[in-house]
C-alpha positions, 0 to 999 in steps of 0.5 A: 500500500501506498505510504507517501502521496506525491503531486507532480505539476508537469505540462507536455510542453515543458521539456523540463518535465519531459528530461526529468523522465529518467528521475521518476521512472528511477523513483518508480523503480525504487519505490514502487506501490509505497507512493501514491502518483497525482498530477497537475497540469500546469497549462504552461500557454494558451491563447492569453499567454502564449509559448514566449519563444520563436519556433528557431529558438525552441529547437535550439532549445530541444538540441540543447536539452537532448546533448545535456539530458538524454531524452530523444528530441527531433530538432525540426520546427513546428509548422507553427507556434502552440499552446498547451492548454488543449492537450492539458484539458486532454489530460484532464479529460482522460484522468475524469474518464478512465482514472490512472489513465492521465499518465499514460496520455501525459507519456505519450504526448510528451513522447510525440510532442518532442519527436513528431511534428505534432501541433499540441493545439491542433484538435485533428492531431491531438485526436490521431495521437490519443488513438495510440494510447492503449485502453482509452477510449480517444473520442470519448476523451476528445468529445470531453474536452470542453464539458463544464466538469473537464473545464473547471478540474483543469482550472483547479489544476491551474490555479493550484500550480500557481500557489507556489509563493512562499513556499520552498520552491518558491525560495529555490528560486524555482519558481516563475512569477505570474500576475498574482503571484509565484507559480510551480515550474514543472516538473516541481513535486511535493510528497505528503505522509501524515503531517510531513510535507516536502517541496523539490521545486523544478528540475531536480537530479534524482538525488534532490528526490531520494533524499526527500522520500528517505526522510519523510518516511525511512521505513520504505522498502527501497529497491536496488537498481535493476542488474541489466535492460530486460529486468528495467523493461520488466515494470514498463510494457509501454517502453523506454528510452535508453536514458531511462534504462540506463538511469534504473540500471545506475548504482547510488549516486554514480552517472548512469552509463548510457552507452554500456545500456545501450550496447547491452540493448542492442544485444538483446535486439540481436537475440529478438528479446525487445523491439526498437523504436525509433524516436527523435535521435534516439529510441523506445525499447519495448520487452518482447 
């Protein structure tokens, strides 16, 4: 059973939050049903407040996050600006109609947003890009967008992600400052166990994370990291990326070996033990 909840604030759009993938599926792996999983979309832009960053400038930006951080980025430019609110309602939607399901439609969109020319605000795209997310009905989840009760869960999660002022994050400088006050940049997490609460505002190595969960609660069983590719894709049938693999494979606080995973994948591949996807400059491994 879970002991800790964890809020996550995080936004497809924000390639903070896409990065900091390798993080939470290290935590995921670690810790497994002893914390309780939440998510609040951010809605980072909309038609009032638009992505403040030319097309040019965001792919300089995705070239940059992918040498530093080891997601799989394709570096073209959008076909036009965006906003992320849409996909944020689409979140949301998924989450009211098939609960549990928001992760996985956060995942994909964060995958296809980042390597694929989708438009995030483009209804027709996001409709196809729903349809490939397993066990959720996309129509109905399309259909909901605009519904009173999607619309006002969505504004909860809004406002919520923009009650960061005072408070820890806010104090890392964490934070990004809007009209009324300090808002939680993604993909900032506060973890709760009775009357203990803990901030790790923004983007954080996976170390920020374990020291927080270890002193809320020091009784969790902790699990080891995973002794080679085919035990990490064991907990993920949906896939992951090599920096995912490596990170879940990574001892302590040593730097995870991106190139011995990859080589040790590429194995398995030979042996028809997983499939290769490709994706942006990289690719998602998914177990046979």
């Amino acid at each position: 059973m879970a002991q800790i909840k964890a809020l996550l604030f995080n936004d497809p759009s924000c390639p903070w939050g896409y990065s900091a993938s390798p993080a939470f599926r290290t935590l995921e792996w670690r810790y497994r049903d002893q914390i309780e999983w939440h998510l609040a979309v951010i809605g980072l832009s909309d038609e009032n407040h638009p992505v403040p960053y030319s097309r040019e400038t965001l792919s300089d930006l995705y070239f940059d996050f992918r040498c530093r951080y080891g997601m799989p980025f394709a570096i073209e430019t959008k076909v036009r600006s965006f906003t992320s609110a849409t996909a944020c309602k689409a979140i949301t939607a998924a989450r009211l109609l098939h609960p549990g399901s928001e992760w996985r439609v956060l995942r994909t969109l964060q995958l296809l947003h980042f390597n694929t020319p989708l438009v995030l605000d483009d209804r027709s795209q996001l409709a196809e890009a729903l349809e490939t997310v397993p066990g959720l009905d996309s129509a109905a989840v399309m259909a909901a967008i605009d519904n009173p009760e999607v619309v006002a869960a969505y504004e909860v999660d809004y406002g919520h992600a923009r009650s960061a002022t005072g408070g820890a994050t806010h104090l890392q400088d964490k934070t990004a400052s809007h009209a009324n006050g300090e808002r939680y940049t993604a993909p900032s997490v506060i973890f709760e166990h009775g009357d203990r609460r803990a901030e790790v505002g923004g983007f954080q190595p996976i170390e920020a994370y374990d020291v927080m969960i270890a002193n809320i609660d020091p009784g969790l069983n902790r699990m080891g990291p995973a002794e080679d590719p085919l035990e990490a894709l064991q907990l993920y049938p949906a896939g992951l990326t090599t920096q995912e693999v490596a990170a879940i494979m990574t001892s302590g606080m040593d730097k995870p070996d991106r190139i011995d995973a990859e080589r040790k994948l590429v194995h398995l591949l030979g042996e028809q033990k997983v499939q290769r996807v490709p994706l942006g400059d990289d690719a998602l491994w998914i177990r046979n």
